[in-house]
C-alpha positions as CSV (number, residue, x, y, z in Angstrom):
1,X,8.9,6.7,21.0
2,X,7.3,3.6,19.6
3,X,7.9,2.7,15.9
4,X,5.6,0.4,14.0
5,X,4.2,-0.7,10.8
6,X,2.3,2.1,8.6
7,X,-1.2,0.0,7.7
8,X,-3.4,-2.2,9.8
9,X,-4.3,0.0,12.6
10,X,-7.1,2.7,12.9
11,X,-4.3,5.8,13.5
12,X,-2.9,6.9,10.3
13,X,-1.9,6.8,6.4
14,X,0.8,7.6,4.2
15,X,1.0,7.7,0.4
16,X,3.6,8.2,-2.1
17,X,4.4,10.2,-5.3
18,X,7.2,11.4,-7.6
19,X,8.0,14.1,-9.4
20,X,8.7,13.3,-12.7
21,X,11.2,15.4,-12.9
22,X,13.6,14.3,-10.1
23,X,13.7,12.5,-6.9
24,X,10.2,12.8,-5.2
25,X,9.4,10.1,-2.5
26,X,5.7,9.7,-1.8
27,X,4.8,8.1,2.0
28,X,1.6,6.3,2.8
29,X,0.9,4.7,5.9
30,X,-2.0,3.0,6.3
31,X,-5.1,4.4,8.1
32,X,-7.7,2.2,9.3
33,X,-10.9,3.3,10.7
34,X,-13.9,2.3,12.3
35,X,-16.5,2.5,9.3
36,X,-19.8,0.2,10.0
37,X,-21.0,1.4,7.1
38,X,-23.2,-1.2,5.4
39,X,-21.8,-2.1,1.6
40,X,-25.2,-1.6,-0.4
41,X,-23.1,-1.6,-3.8
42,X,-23.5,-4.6,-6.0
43,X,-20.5,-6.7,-7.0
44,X,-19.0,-6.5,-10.2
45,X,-19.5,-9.3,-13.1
46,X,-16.1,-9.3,-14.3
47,X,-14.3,-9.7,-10.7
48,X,-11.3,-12.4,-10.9
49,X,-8.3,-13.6,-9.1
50,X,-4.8,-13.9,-10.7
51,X,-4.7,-17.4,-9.8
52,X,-7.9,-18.0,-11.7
53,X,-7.0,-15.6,-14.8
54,X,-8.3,-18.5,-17.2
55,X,-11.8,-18.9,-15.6
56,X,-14.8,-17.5,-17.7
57,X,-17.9,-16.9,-16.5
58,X,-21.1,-18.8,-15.5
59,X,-20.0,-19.0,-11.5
60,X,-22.2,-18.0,-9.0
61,X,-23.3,-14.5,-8.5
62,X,-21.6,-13.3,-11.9
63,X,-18.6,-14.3,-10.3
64,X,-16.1,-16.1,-12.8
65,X,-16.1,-19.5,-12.2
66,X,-12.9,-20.1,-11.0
67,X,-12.9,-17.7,-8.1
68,X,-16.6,-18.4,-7.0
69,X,-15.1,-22.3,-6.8
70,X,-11.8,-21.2,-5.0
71,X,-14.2,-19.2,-2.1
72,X,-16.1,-22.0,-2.0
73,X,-13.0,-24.2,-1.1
74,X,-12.3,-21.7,1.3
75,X,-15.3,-21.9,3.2
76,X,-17.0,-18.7,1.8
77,X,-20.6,-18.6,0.9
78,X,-20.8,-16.5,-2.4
79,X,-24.2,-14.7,-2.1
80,X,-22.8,-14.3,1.5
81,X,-20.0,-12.5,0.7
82,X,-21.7,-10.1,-1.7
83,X,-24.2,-8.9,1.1
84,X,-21.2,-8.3,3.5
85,X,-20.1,-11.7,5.0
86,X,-16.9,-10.2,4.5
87,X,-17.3,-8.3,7.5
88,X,-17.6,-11.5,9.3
89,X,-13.9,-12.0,10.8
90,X,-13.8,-15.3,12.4
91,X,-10.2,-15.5,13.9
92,X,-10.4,-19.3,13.5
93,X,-10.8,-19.0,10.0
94,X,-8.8,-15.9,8.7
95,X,-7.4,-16.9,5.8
96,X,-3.5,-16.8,6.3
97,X,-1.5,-18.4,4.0
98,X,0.2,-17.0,0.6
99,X,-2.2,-19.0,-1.6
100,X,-5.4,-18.4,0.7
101,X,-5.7,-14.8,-0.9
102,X,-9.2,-14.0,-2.0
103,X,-10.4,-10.5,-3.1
104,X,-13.7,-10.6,-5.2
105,X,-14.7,-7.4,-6.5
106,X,-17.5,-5.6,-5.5
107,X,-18.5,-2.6,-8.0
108,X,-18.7,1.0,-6.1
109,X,-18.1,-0.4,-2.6
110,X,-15.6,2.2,-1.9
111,X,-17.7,5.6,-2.5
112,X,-16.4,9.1,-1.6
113,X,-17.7,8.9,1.5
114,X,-16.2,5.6,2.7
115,X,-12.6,6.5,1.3
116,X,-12.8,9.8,3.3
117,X,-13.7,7.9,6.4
118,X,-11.2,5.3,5.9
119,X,-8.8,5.8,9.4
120,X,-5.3,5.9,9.5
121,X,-3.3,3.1,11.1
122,X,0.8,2.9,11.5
123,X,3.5,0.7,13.0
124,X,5.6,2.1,15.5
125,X,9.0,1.3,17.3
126,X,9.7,2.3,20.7
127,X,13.2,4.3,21.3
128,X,14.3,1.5,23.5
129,X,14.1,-0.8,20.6
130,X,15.8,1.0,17.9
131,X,18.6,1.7,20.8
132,X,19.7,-1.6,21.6
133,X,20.3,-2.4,17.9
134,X,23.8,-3.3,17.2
135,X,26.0,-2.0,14.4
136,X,24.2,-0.2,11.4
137,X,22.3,1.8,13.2
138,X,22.8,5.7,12.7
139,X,21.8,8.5,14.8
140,X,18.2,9.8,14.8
141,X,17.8,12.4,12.3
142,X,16.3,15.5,13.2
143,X,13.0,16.0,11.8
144,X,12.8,17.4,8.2
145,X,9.3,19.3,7.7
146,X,7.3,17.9,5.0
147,X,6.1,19.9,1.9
148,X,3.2,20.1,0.3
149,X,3.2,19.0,-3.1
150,X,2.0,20.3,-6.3
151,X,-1.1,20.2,-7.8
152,X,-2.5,18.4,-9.9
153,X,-0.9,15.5,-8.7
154,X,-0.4,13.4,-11.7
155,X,1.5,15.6,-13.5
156,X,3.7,17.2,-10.7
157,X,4.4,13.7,-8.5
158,X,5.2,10.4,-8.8
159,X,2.0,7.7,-10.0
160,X,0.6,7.0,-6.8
161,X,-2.4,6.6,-5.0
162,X,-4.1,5.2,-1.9
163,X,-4.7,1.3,-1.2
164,X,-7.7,0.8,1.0
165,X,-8.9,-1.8,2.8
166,X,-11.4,-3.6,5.2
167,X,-9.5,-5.1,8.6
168,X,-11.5,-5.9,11.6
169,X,-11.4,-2.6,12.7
170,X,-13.1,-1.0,10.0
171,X,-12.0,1.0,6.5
172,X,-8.2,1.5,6.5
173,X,-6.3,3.3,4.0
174,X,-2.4,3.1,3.1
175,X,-0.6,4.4,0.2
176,X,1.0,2.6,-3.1
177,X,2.9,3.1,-6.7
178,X,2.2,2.3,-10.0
179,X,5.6,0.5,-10.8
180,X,6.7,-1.3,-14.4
181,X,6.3,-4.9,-15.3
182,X,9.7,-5.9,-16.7
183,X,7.8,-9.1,-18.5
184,X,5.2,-6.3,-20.0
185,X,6.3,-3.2,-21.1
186,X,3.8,0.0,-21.1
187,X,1.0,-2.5,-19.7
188,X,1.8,-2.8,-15.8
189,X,-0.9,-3.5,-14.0
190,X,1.4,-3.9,-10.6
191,X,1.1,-1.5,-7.4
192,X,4.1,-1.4,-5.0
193,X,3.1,-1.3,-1.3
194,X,3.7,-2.0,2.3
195,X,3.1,-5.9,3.5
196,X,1.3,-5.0,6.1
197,X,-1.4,-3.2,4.1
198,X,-2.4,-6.1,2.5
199,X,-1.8,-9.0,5.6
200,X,-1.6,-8.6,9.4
201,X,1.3,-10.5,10.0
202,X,1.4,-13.3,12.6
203,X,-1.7,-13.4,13.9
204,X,-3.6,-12.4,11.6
205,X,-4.4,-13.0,8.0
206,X,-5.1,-11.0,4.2
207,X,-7.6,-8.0,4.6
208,X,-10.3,-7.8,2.1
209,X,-11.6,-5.6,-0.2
210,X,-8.5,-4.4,-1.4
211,X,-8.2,-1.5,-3.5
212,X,-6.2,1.2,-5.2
213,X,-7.3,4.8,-6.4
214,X,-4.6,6.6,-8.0
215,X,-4.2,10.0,-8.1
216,X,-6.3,10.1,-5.2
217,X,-7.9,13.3,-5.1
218,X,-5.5,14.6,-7.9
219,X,-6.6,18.9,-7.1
220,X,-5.9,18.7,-3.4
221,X,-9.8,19.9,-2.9
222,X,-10.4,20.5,0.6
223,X,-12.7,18.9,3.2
224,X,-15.7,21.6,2.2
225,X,-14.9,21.8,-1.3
226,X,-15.3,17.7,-1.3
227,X,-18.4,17.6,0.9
228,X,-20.5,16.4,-2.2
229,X,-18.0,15.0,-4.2
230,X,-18.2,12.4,-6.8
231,X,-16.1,9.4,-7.1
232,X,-14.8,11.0,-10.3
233,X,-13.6,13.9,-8.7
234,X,-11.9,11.2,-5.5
235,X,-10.5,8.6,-8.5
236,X,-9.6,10.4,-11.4
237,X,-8.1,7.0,-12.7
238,X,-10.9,4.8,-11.7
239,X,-11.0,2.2,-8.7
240,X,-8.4,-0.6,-9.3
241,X,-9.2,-4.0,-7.5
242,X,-6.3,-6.2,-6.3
243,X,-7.2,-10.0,-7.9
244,X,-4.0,-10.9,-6.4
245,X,-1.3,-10.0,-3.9
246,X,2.1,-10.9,-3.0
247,X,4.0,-10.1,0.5
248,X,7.5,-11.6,1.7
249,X,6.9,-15.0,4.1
250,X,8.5,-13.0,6.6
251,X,6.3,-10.5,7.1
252,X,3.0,-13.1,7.3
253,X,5.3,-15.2,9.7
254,X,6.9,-12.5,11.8
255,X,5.3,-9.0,11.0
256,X,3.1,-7.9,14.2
257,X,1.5,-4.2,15.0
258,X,4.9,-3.5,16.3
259,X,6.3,-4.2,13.2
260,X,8.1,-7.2,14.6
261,X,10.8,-9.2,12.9
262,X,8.8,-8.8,9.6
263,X,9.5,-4.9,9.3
264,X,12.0,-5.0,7.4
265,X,10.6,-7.1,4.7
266,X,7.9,-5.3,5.1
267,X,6.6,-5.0,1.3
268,X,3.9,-6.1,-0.7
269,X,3.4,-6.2,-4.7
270,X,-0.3,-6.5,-6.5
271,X,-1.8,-7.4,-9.2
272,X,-5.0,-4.8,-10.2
273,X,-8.1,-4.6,-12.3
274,X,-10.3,-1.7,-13.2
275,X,-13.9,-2.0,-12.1
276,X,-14.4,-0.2,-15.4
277,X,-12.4,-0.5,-19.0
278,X,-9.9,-2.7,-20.0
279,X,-7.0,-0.6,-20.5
280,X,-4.0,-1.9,-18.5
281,X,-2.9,0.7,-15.1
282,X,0.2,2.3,-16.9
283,X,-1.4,2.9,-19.5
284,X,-4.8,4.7,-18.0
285,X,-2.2,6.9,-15.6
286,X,0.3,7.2,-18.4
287,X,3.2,6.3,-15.8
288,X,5.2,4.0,-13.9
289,X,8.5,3.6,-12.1
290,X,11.1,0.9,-12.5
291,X,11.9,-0.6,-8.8
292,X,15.5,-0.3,-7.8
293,X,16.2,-4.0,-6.1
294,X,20.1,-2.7,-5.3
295,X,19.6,-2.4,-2.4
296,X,22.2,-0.1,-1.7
297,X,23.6,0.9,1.6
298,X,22.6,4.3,2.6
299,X,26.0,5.7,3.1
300,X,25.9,5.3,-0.9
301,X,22.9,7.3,-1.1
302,X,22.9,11.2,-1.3
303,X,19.2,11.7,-0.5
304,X,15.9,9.5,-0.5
305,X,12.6,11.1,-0.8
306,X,8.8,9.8,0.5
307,X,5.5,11.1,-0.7
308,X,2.4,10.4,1.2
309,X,-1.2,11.9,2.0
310,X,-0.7,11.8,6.0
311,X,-4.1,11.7,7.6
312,X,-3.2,12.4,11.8
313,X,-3.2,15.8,13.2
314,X,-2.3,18.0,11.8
315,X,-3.0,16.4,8.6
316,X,-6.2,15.1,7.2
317,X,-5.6,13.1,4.6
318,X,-6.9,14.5,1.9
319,X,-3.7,16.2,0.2
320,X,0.0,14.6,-0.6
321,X,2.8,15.8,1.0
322,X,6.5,14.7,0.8
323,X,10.1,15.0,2.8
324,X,13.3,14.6,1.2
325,X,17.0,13.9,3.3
326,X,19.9,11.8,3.5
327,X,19.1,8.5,4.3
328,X,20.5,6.5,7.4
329,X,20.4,3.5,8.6
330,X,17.9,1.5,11.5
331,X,18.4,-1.9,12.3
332,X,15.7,-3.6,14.5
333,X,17.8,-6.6,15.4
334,X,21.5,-8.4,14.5
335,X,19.9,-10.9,12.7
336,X,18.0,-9.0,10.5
337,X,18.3,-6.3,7.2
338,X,19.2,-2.8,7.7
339,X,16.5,-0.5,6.8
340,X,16.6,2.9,5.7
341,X,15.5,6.0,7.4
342,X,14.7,9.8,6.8
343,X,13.8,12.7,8.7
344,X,10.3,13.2,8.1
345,X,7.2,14.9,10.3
346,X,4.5,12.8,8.4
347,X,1.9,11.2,10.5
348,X,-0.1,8.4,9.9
349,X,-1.2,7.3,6.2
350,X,1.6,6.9,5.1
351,X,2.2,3.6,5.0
352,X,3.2,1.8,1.5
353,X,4.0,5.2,0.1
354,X,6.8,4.5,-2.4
355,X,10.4,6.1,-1.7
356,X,12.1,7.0,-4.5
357,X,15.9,8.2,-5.6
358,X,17.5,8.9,-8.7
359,X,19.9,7.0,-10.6
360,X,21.3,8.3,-13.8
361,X,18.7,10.9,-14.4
362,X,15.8,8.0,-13.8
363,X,13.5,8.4,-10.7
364,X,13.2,4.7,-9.1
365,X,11.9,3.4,-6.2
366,X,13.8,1.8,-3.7
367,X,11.9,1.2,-0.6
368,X,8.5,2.0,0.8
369,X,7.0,3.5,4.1
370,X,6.9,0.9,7.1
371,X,7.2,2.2,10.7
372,X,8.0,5.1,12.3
373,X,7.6,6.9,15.8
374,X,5.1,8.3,17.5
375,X,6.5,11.8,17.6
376,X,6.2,11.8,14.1
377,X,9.7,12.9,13.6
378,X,10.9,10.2,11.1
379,X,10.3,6.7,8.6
380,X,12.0,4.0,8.0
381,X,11.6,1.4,4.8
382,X,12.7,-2.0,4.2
383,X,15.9,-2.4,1.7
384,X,14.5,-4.4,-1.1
385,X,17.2,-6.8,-1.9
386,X,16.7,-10.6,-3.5
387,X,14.2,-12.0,-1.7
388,X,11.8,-8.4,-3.3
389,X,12.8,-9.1,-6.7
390,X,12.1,-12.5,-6.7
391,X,8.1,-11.9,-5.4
392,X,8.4,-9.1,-7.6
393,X,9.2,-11.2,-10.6
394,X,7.0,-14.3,-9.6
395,X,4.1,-11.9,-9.4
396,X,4.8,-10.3,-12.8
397,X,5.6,-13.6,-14.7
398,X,2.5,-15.4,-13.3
399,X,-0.3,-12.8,-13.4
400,X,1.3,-9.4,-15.3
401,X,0.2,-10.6,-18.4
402,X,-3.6,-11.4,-17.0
């Protein structure tokens, strides 16, 4: 058994929703696939970073000026970029750091078709690893089948939705929350996910083209009824483009495709715009959830529940399941966090999917889809403790009002 990050690899994806009527827990992990596909969409006028929230217009391309500036101090050729220079991954020049993050839109790149082809891609653990951990680690829990959840899905789970991405493999997919913005009340504009759905860790750098659809697929439709599908009927809510992202330093230092010393800080927090309207997230989905940064141990928790669309055999991505159980505990190594784990026979595409738990009647989320084995008989997520809240505040603070 080999247990590793839910997102940068083309196997599978998990996604998360609640039901807002109790504790629903919605996995994602993230699925990442081979599509060559060549981006014929054009990019949007009104694409801007976070960081560059006060640029106006008049850059290059109909870029704001800001960003089309801050890819040119990156080494990125505008026009380039819009014609697919993004697809251009030069290891040597992978833009790694926190504040290299650079996500332009561009307008209808991610079409029905290229979101069903999007591949799953997980982080896995091998039983000789999770073994040799010392102290909080519990026994393996047996498997708990997941459900199938109702439809449709934004009234029955959880607001969640499906991040996808470009990696050098090709199209990935992983799964994320619509969450509150304590500094802006009924205007969030924040999406809870996994680190490495948004960075590769170590040796690698941010992905591009990052999205988030929520509701993806909100009837459960099947593979035939979808065959000619509009993106209407894919993103009920609309395509939401990240213009910035957060993840912990530990995860772009130490995460790896094993999951690595980053998994458990293995979370990620963005900031999204609409390639159409101007209404803020929570308020075009009507939802959000408050994140629980607690932390509490597991032996204080009755039962955790993960929603996600898992996209490996048997599954095929296209419809949100869920598992609910009494949490345990994993730890990786001494030196590093406990993280939580469930039963749970979702395969890959789960990744970033938002676990959730209820505290005095009120659904939260308290951890998110990271790794898990190959057998595909359980998850673990990363206890979000200080060092979460404080990227979770940063991010709301500086850009949440943007």
């Amino acid at each position: 058994m080999r247990s590793t990050p839910m997102s940068a690899a083309p196997r599978r994806v998990r996604r998360t929703a609640l039901v807002a009527a109790g504790l629903v827990t919605a996995l994602t992990l993230t699925a990442c696939g081979s599509d060559q596909e060549e981006a014929d969409a054009k990019p949007a006028g009104g694409a801007s970073q976070a960081a560059d929230a006060g640029a106006t217009g008049g850059g290059e391309g109909g870029l704001p000026a800001g960003l089309a500036d801050r890819l040119k101090e990156q080494g990125i050729d505008v026009d380039q970029w819009k014609d697919g220079g993004w697809k251009n991954w030069d290891r040597d020049k992978w833009l790694t750091e926190a504040k290299d993050f650079v996500n332009p839109m561009i307008e209808g790149l991610w079409k029905p078709d290229r979101m069903k082809s999007a591949q799953e891609a997980d982080k896995t653990v091998t039983t000789k690893d999770a073994s040799a951990d010392q102290g909080a680690t519990d026994p393996e829990p047996a498997p708990v089948e997941a459900v199938a959840e109702k439809t449709p899905y934004h009234r029955n789970a959880a607001p969640v939705g499906k991040v996808f991405f470009d990696s050098p493999e090709g199209s990935m997919v992983c799964s994320g929350t619509v969450i509150k913005d304590v500094n802006h009340p009924g205007r969030s504009n924040l999406v809870w996910t996994a680190g490495h759905c948004v960075h590769a860790g170590g040796n690698g750098g941010w992905y591009r083209n990052i999205a988030f659809v929520p509701s993806y697929n909100d009837l459960a439709k099947s593979e035939a009824q979808l065959a000619d599908a509009t993106t209407t009927e894919m993103a009920p809510y609309g395509t939401w483009w990240a213009n910035w992202a957060s993840t912990s330093n530990q995860w772009i230092q130490g995460g790896s495709e094993e999951g690595g010393d980053g998994a458990a800080y293995d979370y990620s927090v963005l900031h999204v715009k609409p390639e159409q309207g101007s209404k803020s997230l929570e308020e075009t989905v009507g939802a959000a959830l408050e994140v629980d940064f607690s932390a509490p141990s597991a032996t204080e928790v009755p039962s955790m529940g993960a929603w996600g669309y898992p996209a490996a055999a048997p599954y095929n991505g296209l419809q949100m399941f869920k598992c609910v159980d009494r949490p345990g505990r994993l730890s990786l190594s001494p030196s590093l966090p406990t993280m939580y784990r469930i039963g749970c026979t979702m395969t890959g595409g789960s990744s970033g999917g938002g676990w959730f738990r209820v505290v005095d009647g009120e659904t939260r989320l308290v951890s998110n889809t990271s790794i898990g084995p190959l057998e595909n008989t359980w998850l673990a997520g990363p206890r979000l403790g200080p060092e979460a809240q404080a990227m979770y505040q940063n991010m709301s603070k500086t850009y949440g009002g943007q």
